[in-house]
KEBAVEX-925101 format. One line per field, with one value per atom (N, C-alpha, C, CB): residue number from 1; x, y, z; atom name; residue in one letter. Coordinates in steps of 0.001 Angstrom, whole numbers. Glycine has a CB too. Example, Ala and Ser with C-alpha at 12.3 -4.5 7.8 and 13.67 -1.06 7.14 Angstrom:
BEGIN
seq [1/1/1/1/2/2/2/2]
xx [13190/12300/13200/11308/12850/13670/12900/14084]
yy [-5690/-4500/-3300/-4473/-2250/-1060/30/-598]
zz [7800/7800/7800/9046/7080/7140/7870/5725]
atom [N/CA/C/CB/N/CA/C/CB]
type [A/A/A/A/S/S/S/S]
//
This chain:
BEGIN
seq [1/1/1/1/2/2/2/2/3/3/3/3/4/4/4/4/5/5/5/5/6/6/6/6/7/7/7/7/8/8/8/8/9/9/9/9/10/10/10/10/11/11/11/11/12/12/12/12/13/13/13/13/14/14/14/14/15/15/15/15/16/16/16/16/17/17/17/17/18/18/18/18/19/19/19/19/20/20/20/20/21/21/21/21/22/22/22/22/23/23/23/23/24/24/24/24/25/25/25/25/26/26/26/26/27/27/27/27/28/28/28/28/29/29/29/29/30/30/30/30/31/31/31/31/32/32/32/32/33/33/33/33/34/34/34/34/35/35/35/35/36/36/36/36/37/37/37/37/38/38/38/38/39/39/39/39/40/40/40/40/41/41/41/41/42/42/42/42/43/43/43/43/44/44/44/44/45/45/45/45/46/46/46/46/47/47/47/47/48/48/48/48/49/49/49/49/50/50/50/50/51/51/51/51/52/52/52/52/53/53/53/53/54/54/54/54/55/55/55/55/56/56/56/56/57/57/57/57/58/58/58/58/59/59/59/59/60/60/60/60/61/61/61/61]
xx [51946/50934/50207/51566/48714/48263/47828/47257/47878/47496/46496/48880/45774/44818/45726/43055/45509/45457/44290/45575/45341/44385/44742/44559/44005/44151/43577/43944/44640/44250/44981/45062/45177/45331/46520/44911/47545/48965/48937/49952/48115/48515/48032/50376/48748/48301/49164/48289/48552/49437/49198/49073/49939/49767/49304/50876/48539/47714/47136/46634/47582/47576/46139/48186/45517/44528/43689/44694/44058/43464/43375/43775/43312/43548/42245/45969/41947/40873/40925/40102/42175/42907/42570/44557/43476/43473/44338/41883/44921/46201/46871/46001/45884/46570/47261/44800/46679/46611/48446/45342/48028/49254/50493/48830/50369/51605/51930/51286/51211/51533/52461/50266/51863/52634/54269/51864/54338/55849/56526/56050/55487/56939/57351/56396/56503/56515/56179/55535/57884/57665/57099/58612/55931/55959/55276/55345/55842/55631/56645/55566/57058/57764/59351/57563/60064/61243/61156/61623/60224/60250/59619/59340/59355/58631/59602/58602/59006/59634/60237/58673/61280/61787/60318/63080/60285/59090/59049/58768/60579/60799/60133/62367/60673/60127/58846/60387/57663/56449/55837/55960/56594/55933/56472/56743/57346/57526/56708/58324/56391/55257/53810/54991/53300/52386/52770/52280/53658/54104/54178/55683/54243/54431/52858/54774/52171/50606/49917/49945/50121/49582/49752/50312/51007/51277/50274/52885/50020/48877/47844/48300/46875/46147/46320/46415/47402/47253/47930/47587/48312/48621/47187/50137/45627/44567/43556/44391/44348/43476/44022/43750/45121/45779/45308/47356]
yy [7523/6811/7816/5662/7773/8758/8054/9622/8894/8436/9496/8390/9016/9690/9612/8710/10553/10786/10035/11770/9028/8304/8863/6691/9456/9144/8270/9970/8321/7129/7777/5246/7246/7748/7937/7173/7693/7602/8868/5564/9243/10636/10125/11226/10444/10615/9800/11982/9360/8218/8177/6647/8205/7666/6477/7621/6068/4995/4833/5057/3970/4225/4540/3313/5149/5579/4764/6465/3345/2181/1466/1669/1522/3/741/-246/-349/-174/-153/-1016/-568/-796/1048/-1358/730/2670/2511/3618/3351/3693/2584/4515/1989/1201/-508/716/-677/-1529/-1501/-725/201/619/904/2206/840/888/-315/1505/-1557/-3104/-3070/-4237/-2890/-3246/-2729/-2956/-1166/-796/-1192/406/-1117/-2136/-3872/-2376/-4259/-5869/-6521/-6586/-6223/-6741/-7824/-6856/-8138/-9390/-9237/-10451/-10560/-10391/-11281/-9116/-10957/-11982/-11645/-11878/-11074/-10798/-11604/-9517/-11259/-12235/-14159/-11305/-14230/-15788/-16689/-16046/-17402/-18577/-19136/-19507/-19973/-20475/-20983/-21893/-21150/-22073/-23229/-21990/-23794/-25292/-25844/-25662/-24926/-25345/-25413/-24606/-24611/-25047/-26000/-24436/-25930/-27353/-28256/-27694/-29066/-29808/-30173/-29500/-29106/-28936/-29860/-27044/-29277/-29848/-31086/-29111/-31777/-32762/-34090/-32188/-33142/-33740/-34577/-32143/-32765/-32953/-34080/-31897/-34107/-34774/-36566/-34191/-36639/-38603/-39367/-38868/-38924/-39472/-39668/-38306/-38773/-38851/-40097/-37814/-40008/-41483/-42636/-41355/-42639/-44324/-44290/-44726/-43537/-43510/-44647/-42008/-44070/-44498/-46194/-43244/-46327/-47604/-48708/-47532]
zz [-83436/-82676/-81787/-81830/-81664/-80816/-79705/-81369/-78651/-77128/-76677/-76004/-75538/-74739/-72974/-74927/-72179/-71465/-70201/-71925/-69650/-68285/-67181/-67946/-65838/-64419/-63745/-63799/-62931/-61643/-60287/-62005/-59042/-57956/-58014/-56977/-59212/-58876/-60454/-58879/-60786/-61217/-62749/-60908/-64020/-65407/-65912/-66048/-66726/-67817/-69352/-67428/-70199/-71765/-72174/-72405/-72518/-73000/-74552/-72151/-75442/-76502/-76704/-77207/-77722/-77993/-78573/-78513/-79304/-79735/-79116/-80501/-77809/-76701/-75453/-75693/-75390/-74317/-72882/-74465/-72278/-71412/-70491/-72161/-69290/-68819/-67866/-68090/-67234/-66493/-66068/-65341/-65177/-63902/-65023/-62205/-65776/-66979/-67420/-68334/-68038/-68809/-67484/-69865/-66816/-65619/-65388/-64187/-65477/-65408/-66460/-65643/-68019/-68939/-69171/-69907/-68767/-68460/-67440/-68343/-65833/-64975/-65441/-63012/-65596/-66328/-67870/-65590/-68243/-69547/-69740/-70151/-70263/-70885/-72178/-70044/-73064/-74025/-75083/-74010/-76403/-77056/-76412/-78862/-75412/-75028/-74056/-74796/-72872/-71676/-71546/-70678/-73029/-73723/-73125/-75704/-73740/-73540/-74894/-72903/-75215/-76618/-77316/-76457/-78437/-78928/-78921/-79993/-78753/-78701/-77440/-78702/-76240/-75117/-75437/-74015/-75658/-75637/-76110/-75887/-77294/-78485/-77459/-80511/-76591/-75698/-74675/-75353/-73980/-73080/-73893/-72883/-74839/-75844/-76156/-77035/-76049/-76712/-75226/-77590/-74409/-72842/-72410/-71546/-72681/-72552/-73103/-73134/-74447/-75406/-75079/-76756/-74760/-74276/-73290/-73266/-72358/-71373/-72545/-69980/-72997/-74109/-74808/-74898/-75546/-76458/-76259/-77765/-74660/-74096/-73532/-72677/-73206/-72994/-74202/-72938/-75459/-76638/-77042/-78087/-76464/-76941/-76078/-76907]
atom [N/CA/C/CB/N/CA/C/CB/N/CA/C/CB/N/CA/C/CB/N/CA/C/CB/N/CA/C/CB/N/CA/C/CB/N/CA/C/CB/N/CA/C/CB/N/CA/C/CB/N/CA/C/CB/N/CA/C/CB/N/CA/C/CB/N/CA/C/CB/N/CA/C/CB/N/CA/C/CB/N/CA/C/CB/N/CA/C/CB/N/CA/C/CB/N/CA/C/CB/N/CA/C/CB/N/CA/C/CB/N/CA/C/CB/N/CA/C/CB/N/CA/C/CB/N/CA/C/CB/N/CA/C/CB/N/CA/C/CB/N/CA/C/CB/N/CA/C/CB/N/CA/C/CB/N/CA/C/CB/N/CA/C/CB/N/CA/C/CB/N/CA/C/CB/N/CA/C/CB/N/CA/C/CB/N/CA/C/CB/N/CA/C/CB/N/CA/C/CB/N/CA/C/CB/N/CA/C/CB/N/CA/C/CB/N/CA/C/CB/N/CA/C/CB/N/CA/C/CB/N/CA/C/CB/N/CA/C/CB/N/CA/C/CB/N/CA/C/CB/N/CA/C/CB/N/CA/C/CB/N/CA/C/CB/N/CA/C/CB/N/CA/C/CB/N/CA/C/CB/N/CA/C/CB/N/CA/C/CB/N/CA/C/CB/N/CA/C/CB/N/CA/C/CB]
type [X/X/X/X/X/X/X/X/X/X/X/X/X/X/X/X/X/X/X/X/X/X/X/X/X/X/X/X/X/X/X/X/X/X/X/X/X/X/X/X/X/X/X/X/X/X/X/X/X/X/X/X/X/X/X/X/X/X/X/X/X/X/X/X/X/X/X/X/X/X/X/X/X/X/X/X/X/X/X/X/X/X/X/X/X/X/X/X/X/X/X/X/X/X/X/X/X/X/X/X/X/X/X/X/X/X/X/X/X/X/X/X/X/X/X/X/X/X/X/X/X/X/X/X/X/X/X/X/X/X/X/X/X/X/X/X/X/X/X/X/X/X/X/X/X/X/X/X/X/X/X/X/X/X/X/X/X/X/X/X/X/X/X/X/X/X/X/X/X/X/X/X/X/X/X/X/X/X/X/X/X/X/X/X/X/X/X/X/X/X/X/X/X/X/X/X/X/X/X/X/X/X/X/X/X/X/X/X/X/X/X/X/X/X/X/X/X/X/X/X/X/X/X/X/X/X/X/X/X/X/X/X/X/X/X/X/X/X/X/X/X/X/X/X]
//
């Protein structure tokens, strides 16, 4: 994978070379994982959606 070289006031950083993003960006993403590790189950969401969705169609009835 190739990277470019970003500064910012806290010095130089690796930043992938396909991402448009730049230092201060790429220092979020290593102190704070997020992403499919820090997610949430999928069940939970489809729930959430499923939560959402009820008001809606006691609306239509």
């Amino acid at each position: 994978m190739a990277f470019r070289i970003e500064k910012d006031t806290m010095g130089e950083v690796q930043v992938p070379a396909d991402k448009y993003w730049a230092a201060q960006t790429e220092r979020s993403r290593n102190n704070f994982k997020i992403g499919p590790a820090a997610s949430m189950p999928h069940e939970i969401i489809e729930a959430f959606g499923y939560l959402k969705k009820q008001p809606h169609l006691l609306i239509m009835i």
